[in-house]
MITOR-40057 format. One record per residue (C-alpha): x, y, z. Coordinates in pm, whole numbers, plus 50000, padded with zeros to 5 digits. Example, Ala and Ser with C-alpha at 12.3 -4.5 7.8 and 13.67 -1.06 7.14 Angstrom:
BEGIN
{{51230; 49550; 50780}}
{{51367; 49894; 50714}}
***
This chain:
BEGIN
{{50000; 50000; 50000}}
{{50165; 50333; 49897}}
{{49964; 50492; 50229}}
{{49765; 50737; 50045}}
{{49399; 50741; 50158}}
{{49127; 50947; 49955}}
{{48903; 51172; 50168}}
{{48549; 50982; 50160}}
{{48772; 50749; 50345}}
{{48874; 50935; 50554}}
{{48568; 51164; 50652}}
{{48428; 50780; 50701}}
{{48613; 50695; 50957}}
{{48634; 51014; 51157}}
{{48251; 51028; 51141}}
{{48173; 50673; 51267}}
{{48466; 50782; 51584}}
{{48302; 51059; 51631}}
{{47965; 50931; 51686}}
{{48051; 50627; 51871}}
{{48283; 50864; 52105}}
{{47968; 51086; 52183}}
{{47730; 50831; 52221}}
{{47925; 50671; 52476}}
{{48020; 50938; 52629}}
{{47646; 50945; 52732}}
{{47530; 50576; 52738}}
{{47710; 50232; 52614}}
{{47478; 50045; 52379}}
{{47276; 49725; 52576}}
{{47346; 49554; 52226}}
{{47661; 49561; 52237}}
{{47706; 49526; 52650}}
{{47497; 49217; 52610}}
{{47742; 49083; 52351}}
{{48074; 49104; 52548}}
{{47893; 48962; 52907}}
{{47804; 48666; 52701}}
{{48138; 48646; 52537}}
{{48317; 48683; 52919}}
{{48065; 48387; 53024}}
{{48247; 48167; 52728}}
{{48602; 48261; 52843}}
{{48501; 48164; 53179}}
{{48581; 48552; 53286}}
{{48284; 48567; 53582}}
{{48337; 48902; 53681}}
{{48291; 49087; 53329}}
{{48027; 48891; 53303}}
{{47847; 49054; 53612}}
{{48004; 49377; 53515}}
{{47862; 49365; 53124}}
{{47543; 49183; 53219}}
{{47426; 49429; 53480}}
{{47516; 49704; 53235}}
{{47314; 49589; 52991}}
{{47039; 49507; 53240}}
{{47079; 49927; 53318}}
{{47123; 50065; 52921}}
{{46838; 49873; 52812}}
{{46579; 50037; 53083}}
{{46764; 50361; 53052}}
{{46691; 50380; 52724}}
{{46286; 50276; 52743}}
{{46303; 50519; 53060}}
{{46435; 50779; 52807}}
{{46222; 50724; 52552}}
{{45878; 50768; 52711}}
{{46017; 51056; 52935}}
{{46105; 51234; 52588}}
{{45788; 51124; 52475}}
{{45537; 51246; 52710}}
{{45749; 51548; 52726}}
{{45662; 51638; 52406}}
{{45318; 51547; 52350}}
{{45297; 51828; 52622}}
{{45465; 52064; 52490}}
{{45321; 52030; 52131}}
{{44944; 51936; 52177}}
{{44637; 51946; 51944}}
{{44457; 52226; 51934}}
{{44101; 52264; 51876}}
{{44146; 52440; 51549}}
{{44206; 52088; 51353}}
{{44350; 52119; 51003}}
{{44557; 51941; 50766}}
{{44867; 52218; 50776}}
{{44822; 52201; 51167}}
{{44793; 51803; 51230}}
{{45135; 51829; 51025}}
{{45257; 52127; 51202}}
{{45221; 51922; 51542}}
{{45348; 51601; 51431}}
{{45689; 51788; 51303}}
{{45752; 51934; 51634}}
{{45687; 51657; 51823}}
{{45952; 51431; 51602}}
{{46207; 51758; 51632}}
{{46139; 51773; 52004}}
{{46156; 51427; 52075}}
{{46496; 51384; 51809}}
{{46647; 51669; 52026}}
{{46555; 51519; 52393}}
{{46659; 51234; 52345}}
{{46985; 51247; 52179}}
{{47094; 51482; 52463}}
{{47040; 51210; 52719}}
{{47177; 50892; 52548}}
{{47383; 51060; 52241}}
{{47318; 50916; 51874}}
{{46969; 50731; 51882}}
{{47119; 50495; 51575}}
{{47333; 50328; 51813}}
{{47099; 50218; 52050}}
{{46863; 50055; 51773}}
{{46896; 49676; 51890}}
{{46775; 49343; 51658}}
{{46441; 49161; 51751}}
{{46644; 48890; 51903}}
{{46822; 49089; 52170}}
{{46505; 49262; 52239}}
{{46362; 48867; 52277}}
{{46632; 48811; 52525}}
{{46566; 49066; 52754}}
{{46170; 49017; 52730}}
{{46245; 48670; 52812}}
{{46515; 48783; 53093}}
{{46751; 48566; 52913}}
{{47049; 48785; 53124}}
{{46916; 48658; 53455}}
{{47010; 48312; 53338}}
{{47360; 48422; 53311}}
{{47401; 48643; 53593}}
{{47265; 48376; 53866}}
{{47541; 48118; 53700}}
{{47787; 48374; 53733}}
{{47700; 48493; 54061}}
{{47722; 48145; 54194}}
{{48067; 48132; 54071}}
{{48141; 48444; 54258}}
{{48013; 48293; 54559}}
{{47730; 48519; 54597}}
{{47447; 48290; 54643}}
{{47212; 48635; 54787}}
{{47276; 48784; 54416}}
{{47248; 48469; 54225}}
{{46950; 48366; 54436}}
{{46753; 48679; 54346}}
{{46873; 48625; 53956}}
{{46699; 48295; 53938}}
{{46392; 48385; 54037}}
{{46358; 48696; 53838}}
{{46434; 48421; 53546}}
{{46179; 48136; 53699}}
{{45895; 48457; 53716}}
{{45947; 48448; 53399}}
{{45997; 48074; 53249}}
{{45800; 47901; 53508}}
{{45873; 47548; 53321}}
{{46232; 47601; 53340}}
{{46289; 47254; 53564}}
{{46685; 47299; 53618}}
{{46616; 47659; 53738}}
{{46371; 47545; 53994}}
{{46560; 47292; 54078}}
{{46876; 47567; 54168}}
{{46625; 47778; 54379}}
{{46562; 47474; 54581}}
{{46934; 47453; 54663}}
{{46995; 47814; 54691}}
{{46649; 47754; 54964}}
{{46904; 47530; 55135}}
{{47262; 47754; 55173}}
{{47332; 47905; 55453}}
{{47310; 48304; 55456}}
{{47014; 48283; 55198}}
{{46749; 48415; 55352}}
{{46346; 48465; 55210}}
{{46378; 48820; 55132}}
{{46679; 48774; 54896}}
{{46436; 48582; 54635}}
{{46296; 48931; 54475}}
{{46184; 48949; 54120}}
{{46431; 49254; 53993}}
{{46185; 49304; 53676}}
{{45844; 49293; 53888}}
{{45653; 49574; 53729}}
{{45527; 49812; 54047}}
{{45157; 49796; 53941}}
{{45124; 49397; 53952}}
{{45330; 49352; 54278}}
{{45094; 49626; 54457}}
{{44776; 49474; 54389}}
{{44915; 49117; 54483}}
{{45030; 49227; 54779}}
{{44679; 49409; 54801}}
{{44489; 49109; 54791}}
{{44736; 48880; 55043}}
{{44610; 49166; 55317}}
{{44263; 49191; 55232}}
{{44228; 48781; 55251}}
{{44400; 48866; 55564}}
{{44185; 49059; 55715}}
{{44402; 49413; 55727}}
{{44160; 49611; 55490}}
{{44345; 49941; 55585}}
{{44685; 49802; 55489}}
{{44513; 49706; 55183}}
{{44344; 49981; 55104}}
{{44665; 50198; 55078}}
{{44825; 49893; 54857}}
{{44530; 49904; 54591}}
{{44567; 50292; 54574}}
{{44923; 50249; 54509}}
{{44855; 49974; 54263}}
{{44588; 50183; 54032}}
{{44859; 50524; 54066}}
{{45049; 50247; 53955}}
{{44866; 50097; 53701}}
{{44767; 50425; 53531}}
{{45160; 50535; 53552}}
{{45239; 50227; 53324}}
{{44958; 50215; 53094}}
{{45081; 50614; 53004}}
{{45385; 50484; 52966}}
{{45329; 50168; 52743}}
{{45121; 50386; 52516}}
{{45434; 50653; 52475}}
{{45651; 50363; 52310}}
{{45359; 50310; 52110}}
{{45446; 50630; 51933}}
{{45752; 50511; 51727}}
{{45779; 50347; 51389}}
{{45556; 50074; 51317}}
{{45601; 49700; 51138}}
{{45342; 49647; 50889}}
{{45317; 49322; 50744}}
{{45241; 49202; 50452}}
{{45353; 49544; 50278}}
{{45633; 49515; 49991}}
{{45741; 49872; 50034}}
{{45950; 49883; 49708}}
{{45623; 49906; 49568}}
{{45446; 50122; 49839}}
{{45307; 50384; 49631}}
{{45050; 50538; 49899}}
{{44972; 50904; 49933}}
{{45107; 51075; 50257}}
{{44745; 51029; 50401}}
{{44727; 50664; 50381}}
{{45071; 50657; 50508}}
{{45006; 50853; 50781}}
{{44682; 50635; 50878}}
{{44830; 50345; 50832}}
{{45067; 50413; 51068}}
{{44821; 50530; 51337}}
{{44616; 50239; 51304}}
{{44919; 50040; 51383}}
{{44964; 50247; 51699}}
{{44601; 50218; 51778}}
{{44633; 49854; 51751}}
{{44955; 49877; 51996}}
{{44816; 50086; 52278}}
{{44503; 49850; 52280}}
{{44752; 49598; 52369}}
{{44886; 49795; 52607}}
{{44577; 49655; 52822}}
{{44611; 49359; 52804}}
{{45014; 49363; 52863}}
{{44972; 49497; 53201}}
{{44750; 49259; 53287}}
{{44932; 48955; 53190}}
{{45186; 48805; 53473}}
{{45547; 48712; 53352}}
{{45580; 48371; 53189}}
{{45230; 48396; 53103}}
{{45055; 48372; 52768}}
{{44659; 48506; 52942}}
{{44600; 48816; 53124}}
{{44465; 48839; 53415}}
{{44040; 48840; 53351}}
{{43913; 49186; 53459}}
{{44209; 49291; 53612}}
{{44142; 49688; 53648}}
{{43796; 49635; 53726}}
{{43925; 49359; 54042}}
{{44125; 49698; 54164}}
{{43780; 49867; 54229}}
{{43577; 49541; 54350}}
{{43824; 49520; 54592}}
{{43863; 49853; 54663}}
{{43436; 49935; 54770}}
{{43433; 49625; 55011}}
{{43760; 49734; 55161}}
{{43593; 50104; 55224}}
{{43311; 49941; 55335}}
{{43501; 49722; 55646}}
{{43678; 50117; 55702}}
{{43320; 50218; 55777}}
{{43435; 50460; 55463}}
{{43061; 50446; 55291}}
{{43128; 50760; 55066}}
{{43410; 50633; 54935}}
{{43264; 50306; 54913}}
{{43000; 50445; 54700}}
{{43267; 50619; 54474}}
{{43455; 50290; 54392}}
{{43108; 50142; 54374}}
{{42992; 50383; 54100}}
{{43342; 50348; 53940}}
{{43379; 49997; 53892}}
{{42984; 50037; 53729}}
{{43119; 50251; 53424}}
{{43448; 50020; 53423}}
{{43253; 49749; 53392}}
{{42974; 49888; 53123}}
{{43305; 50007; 52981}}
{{43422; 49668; 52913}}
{{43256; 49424; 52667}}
{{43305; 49137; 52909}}
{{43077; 49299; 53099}}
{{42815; 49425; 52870}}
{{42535; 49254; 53054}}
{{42661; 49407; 53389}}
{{42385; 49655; 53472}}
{{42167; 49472; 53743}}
{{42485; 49445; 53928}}
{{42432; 49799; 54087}}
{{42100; 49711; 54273}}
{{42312; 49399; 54454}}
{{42593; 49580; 54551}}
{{42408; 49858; 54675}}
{{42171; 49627; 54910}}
{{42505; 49466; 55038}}
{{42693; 49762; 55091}}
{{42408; 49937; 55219}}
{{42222; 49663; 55411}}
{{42350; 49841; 55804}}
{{42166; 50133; 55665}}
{{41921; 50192; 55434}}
{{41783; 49953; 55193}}
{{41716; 49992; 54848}}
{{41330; 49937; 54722}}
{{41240; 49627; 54547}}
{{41188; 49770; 54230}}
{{41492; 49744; 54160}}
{{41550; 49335; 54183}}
{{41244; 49307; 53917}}
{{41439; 49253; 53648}}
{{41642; 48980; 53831}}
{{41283; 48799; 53933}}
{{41359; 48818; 54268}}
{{41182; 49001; 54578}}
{{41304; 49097; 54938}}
{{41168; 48862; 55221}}
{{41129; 49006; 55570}}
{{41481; 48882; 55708}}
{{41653; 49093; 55414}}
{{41726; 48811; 55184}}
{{41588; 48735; 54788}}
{{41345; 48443; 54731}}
{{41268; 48355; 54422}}
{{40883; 48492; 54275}}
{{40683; 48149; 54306}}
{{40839; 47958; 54056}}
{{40732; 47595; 54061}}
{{41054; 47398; 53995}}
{{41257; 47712; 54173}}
{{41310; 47802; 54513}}
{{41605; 47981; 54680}}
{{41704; 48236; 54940}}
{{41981; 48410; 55004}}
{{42141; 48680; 55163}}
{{42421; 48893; 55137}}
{{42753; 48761; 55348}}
{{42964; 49072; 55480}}
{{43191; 48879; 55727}}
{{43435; 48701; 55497}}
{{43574; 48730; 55170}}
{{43302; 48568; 54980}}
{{43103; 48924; 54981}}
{{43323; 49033; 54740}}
{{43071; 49021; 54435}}
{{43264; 48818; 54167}}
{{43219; 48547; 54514}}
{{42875; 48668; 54647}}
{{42679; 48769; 54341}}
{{42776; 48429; 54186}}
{{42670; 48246; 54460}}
{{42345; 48436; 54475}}
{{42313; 48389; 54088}}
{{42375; 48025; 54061}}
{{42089; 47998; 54298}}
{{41850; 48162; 54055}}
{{42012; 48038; 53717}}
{{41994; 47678; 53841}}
{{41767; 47449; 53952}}
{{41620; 47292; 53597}}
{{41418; 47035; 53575}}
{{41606; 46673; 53612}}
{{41420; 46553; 53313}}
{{41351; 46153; 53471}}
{{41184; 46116; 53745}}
{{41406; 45915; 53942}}
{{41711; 46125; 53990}}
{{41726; 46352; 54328}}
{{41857; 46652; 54368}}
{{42108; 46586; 54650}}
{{42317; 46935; 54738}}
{{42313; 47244; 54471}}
{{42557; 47489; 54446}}
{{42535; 47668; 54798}}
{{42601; 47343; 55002}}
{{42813; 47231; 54816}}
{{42997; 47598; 54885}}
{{43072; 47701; 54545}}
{{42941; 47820; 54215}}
{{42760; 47607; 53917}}
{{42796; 47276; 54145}}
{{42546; 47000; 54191}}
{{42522; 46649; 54364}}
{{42256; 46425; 54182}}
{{42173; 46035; 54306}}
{{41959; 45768; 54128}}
{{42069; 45866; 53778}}
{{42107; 45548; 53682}}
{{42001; 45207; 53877}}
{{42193; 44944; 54032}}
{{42124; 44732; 53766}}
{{42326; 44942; 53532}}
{{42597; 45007; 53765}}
{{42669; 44639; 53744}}
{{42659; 44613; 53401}}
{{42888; 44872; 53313}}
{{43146; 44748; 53565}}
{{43150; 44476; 53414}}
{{43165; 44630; 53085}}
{{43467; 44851; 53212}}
{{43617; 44470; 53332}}
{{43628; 44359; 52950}}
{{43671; 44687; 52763}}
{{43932; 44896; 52942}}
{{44280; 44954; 52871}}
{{44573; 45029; 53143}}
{{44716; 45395; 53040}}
{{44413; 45453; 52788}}
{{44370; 45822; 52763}}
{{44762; 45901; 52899}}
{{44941; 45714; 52562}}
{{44927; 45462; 52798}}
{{45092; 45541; 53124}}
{{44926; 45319; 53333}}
{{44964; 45495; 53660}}
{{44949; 45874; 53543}}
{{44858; 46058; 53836}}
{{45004; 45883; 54146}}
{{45257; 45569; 54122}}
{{45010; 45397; 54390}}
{{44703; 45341; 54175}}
{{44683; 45136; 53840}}
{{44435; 45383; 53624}}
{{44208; 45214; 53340}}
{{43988; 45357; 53090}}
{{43798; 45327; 52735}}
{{43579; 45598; 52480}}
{{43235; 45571; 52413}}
{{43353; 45461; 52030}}
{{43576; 45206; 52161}}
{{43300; 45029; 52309}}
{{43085; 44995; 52071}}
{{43368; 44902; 51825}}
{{43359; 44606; 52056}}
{{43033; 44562; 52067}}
{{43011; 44570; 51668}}
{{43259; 44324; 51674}}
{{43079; 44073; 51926}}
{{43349; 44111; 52194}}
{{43083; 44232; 52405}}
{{42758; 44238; 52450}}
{{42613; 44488; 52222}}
{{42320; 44561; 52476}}
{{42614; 44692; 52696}}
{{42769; 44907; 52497}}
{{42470; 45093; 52377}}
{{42396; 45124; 52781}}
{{42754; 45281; 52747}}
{{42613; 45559; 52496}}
{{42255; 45608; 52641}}
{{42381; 45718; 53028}}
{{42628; 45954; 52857}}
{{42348; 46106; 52664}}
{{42102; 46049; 53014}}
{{42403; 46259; 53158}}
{{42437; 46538; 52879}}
{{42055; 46598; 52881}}
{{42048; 46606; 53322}}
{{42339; 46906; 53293}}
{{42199; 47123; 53009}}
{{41815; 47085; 53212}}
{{41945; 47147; 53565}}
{{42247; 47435; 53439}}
{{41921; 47585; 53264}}
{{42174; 47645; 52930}}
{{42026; 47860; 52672}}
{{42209; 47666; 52458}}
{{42265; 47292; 52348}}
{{42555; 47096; 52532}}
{{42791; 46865; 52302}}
{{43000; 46602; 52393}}
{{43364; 46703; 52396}}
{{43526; 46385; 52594}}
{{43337; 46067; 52735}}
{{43553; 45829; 52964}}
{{43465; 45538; 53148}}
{{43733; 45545; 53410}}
{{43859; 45248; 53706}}
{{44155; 45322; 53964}}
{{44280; 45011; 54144}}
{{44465; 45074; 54469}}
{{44768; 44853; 54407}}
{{44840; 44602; 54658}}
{{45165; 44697; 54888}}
{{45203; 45082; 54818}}
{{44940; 45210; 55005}}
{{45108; 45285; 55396}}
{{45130; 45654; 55474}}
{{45013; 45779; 55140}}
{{45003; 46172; 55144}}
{{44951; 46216; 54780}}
{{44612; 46257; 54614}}
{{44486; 45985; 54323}}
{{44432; 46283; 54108}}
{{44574; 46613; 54165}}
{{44396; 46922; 54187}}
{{44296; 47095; 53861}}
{{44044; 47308; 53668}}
{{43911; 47163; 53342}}
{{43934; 47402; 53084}}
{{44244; 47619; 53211}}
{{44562; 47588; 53396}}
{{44528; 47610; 53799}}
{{44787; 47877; 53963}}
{{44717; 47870; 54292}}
{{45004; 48111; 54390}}
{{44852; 48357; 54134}}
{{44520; 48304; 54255}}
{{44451; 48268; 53894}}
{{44347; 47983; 53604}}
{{44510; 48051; 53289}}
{{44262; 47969; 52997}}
{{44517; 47854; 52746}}
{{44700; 47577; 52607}}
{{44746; 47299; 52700}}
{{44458; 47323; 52867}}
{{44152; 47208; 52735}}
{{44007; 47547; 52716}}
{{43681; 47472; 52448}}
{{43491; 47294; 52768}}
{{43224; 47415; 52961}}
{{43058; 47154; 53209}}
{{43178; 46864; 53352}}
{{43017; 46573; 53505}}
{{43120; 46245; 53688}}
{{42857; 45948; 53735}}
{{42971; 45718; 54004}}
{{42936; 45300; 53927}}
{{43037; 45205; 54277}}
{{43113; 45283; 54608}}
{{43244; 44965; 54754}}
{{43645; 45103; 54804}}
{{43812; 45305; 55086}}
{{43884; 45669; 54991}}
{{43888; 45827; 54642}}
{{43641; 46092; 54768}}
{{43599; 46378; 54525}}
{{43689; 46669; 54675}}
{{43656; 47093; 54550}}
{{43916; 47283; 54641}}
{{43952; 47716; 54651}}
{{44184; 47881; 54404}}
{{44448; 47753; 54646}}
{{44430; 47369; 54581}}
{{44435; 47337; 54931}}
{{44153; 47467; 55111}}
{{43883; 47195; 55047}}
{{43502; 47295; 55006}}
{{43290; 47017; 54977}}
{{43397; 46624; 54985}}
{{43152; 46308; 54774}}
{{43147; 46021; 54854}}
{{43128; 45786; 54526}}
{{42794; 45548; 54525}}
{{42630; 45373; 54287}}
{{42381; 45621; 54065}}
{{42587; 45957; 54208}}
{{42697; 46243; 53941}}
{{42846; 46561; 54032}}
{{42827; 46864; 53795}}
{{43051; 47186; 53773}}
{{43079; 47424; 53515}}
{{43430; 47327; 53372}}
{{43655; 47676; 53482}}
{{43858; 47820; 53790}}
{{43608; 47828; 54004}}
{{43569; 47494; 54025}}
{{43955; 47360; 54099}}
{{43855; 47000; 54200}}
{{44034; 46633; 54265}}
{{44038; 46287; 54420}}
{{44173; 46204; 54720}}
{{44356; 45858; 54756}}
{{44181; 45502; 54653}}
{{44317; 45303; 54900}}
{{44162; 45018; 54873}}
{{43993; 44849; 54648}}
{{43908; 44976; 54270}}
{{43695; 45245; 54199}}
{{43506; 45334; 53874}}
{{43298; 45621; 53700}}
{{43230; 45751; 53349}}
{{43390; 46100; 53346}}
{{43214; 46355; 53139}}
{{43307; 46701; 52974}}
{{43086; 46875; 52769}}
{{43125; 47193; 52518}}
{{42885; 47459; 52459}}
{{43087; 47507; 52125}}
{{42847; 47325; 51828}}
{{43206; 47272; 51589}}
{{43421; 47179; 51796}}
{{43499; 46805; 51752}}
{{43401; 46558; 51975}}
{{43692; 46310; 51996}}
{{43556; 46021; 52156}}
{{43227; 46035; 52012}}
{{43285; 46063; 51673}}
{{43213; 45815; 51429}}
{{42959; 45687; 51662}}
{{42704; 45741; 51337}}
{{42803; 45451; 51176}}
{{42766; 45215; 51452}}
{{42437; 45351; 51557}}
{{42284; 45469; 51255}}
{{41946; 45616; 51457}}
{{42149; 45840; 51733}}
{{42012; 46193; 51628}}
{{42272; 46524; 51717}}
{{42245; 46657; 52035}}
{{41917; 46870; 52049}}
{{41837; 47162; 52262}}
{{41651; 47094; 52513}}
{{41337; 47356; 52619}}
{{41030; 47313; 52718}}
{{40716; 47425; 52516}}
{{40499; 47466; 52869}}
{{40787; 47706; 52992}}
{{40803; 48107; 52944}}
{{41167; 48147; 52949}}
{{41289; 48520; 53099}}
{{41650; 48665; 53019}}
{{41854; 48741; 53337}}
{{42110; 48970; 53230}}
{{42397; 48830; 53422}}
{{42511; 48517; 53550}}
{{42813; 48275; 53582}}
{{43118; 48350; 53357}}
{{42879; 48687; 53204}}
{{42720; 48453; 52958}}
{{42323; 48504; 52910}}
{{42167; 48222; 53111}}
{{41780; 48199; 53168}}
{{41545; 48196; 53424}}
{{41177; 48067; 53380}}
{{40857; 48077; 53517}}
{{40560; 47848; 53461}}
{{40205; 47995; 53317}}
{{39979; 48082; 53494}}
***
């Protein structure tokens, strides 16, 4: 080289110095921080690795920080007037970009060098870093830091099983202590109302009224905030811009759809937990619920009123609650009912009136009768417990449809929501004969790609479909009269639930089991584990969240579930519900002959089955979909074998007037009727 460099050259390379020496004068890229901690990590260099990762952990929230600071800044500063005009729209927009250009390059230098690729931004959503920095940190022998790095990663990759299994151990050192395991990335607005709630179940309403105050400033802080990065350039997909020919006003509204369609997110971001795909179901709204019944146990009725009225126009707000407006009239009796009362005009719509002792009975329905009254000495006033409660005593309570089934508990004793305990729905006589139909049809494992214990290692669990049955039967492996039996107390079943759950709509078959557990021989001394764990049916149990996640793998498309008991001639295996908590139990059955419980298939119905000890017990389980398409696996194909079954139909009554009730369990429109005359 004769060492003769042309100027583009070198105004090149003086240019890129210069920008990389005043950007980092003010702030070193995340990007590029990120890069070097995870090349320390390979060289086994522990310390850097700290060092870079904690930096990058610091540039990348600087930076968001920076951003929305800018933002909001500027929005302020530059706002719409109520002259609105083409010249001025553009006018505004300009100065904004120009104000927010100039803010923010004076806090973090050059914005070009902070741009960082999808992945990295992946990373850090994921809190990939933590990963790194706990390893590290347990290098460095500090098991307080690396402790409170794994569980800011496990918050947010709750299947992560070796990172569970390293809190466990970090549980164990000495020096670790409970108050080292903090989430780092907990988001202010989410850890306020949790800790809300924990003092309200408690009992300390005061503590928790300041913690759900703190939570909404909280909430409302964040929400601003995730709307501000809203206001940056857009992806739109599916758009070949080499050939984007649009005018500057589809440009520009294109664009601010996309940020429309962004800030609508923003809702249901802050509502979702970390490591979760589901938000949280009415998650602002909970804020006020909680909010009026904690005022109330104050004695603070004008502010009680307030959050009352507030959580009215959240909830009208909201589509989920559309059919919220006779809500009012039973909050107000409740929160009212030390003082005055509210006339009974207003409970006409829900076909209700006020007895002397302050409760609702039901107008003199003949196949309907209820009372009850409002609860304001434990946590099941609050109205998404109460109002349910008192609901599911008006929605159900359908006819049975045969004459010999009994209503045995309904939803109130059995201390929950859309429950019910039925006996004598089918006879002795057909208990026998499908036990011995699950004796020559059943498979070990079938159900569980054949794991033939796949709840507990104590119990041998059996099963077989509807279809598979009465493939045998076709084939003259069993009796064909048995098989059919099979079919006709599933359908018996199906037509008891949609009657008694009053469902303005037919139920399908999603999933019909018939199910044995056989206590195996030898395992069962001091057995502290259940025969089938505690779960929800169409969502995913939390029970530290409080919360059921309706999303895969669950089986979110059901709606009701039922169990019809064959026998009852075994020690334990009592079905048991359970609160949120998978703990606390509710109400206990005892299997028999005949028996079927029914539950409407969600959270608030966490249920299991304690222990078969002895013996072998056997049921056909039940889950039914509201949903006409979806497909019903184990019924399928059951057309060809029995050319005359018919679809499911609906079932009403012609000698019934049917009335809407504008709100019941899970917000769906249920119905309430009344015989002529």
């Amino acid at each position: 080289m004769d060492g003769n460099f042309s100027p583009a050259a070198i105004f090149s390379v003086v240019l890129l110095t210069v920008v990389l020496s005043s950007s980092t004068a003010f702030l070193e890229p995340c990007d590029l921080l990120y890069d070097k901690a995870v090349q320390a990590f390979s060289n086994g260099d522990y310390t850097n690795v700290v060092s870079y990762m904690e930096g990058a952990l610091s540039s990348y929230t600087e930076v968001r920080h920076t951003k929305v600071r800018c933002r909001l800044r500027c929005q302020d500063q530059h706002p719409f007037d109520e002259t609105f005009s083409d010249m001025r729209f553009t006018d505004v927009l300009l100065r904004r970009a120009a104000c927010m250009n100039t803010c923010i390059e004076e806090k973090l230098g050059t914005q070009s060098v902070h741009k960082i690729s999808e992945d990295v931004v992946q990373d850090f959503h994921r809190r990939i870093p933590y990963n790194y920095l706990q390893l590290a940190y347990q290098k460095l022998k500090q098991p307080e830091k690396a402790a409170a790095a794994a569980h800011t990663y496990f918050q947010a990759n709750p299947e992560h099983v070796e990172m569970g299994q390293n809190l466990e151990q970090y549980k164990d050192l000495q020096g670790v202590k409970e108050d080292h395991f903090v989430d780092r990335e907990a988001r202010p607005h989410q850890r306020s109302f949790a800790a809300a709630v924990r003092l309200y179940d408690n009992g300390d309403h005061k503590g928790a009224i300041a913690l759900f105050e703190e939570a909404l400033v909280e909430y409302y802080k964040a929400d601003s905030e995730c709307r501000a990065l809203c206001q940056w350039p857009q992806k739109f997909e599916g758009h070949d811009y080499l050939r984007y020919r649009y005018s500057l006003h589809e440009l520009v509204s294109d664009h601010f759809t996309q940020v429309l369609h962004c800030e609508h997110e923003c809702v249901r971001d802050l509502a979702t937990r970390p490591g979760r795909l589901s938000p949280m179901e009415n998650y602002l709204p909970l804020h006020y619920d909680y909010l009026q019944f904690a005022y109330f146990h104050g004695k603070l009725f004008k502010e009680c009123k307030t959050y009352s009225d507030l959580l009215e126009d959240l909830l009208i707000a909201d589509f989920i609650f559309n059919h919220f407006s006779d809500l009012k009239h039973f909050l107000k009796h409740c929160v009212a009912k030390g003082g005055k009362l509210f006339p009974n005009t207003y409970l006409t719509m829900l076909g209700v009136i006020m007895n002397k002792e302050d409760g609702y009975t039901h107008r003199s329905h003949t196949h309907i009768h209820c009372s009850v009254k409002c609860s304001l000495t434990t946590t099941a006033e609050r109205f998404h417990v109460a109002f349910f409660k008192y609901c599911s005593g008006i929605c159900v309570g359908g006819p049975l449809v045969y004459d010999s089934v009994q209503l045995v508990q309904n939803s109130a004793a059995l201390n929950g929501t859309q429950r019910v305990l039925l006996d004598h729905v089918i006879s002795e006589e057909e208990c026998l004969d499908l036990r011995r139909l699950a004796h020559a049809v059943t498979m070990a494992g079938d159900g569980y790609r054949g794991k033939m214990s796949p709840h507990t290692p104590n119990e041998k669990f059996e099963g077989a479909t509807v279809l598979k049955t009465l493939q045998y039967g076709y084939e003259g492996r069993v009796p064909m009269r048995s098989a059919r039996l099979f079919y006709d107390i599933s359908e018996r079943a199906r037509r008891v639930i949609e009657s008694y759950f009053l469902l303005n709509s037919t139920l399908h078959f999603s999933y019909t089991h018939l199910v044995c557990r056989t206590a195996i021989t030898g395992q069962q001394d001091h057995r502290n584990d259940l025969s089938h764990p505690i779960h929800a049916d169409n969502c995913l149990l939390d029970p530290e969240a409080n919360e059921c996640w309706k999303e895969p793998p669950a089986y979110t498309y059901r709606d009701y579930s039922a169990l019809l008991y064959l026998n009852g001639d075994f020690e334990g295996g009592e079905f048991i519900f359970t609160e949120m908590d998978a703990k606390t139990v509710t109400a206990s059955v005892k299997p028999m002959c005949g028996r079927m419980v029914g539950f409407s298939s969600g959270g608030e119905n966490p249920h299991g089955v304690k222990a078969v000890t002895s013996g072998q017990r056997c049921a056909v389980a039940l889950w039914f979909t509201l949903d006409p398409l979806h497909p019903r696996h184990s019924t399928s194909g059951i057309a060809t074998l029995l050319p005359e079954v018919q679809p499911d139909f609906p079932l009403f009554r012609p000698d019934v007037r049917y009335l809407p009730l504008s709100l019941c369990w899970n917000f769906k429109l249920r119905w309430i009727y009344e015989d002529y005359g």
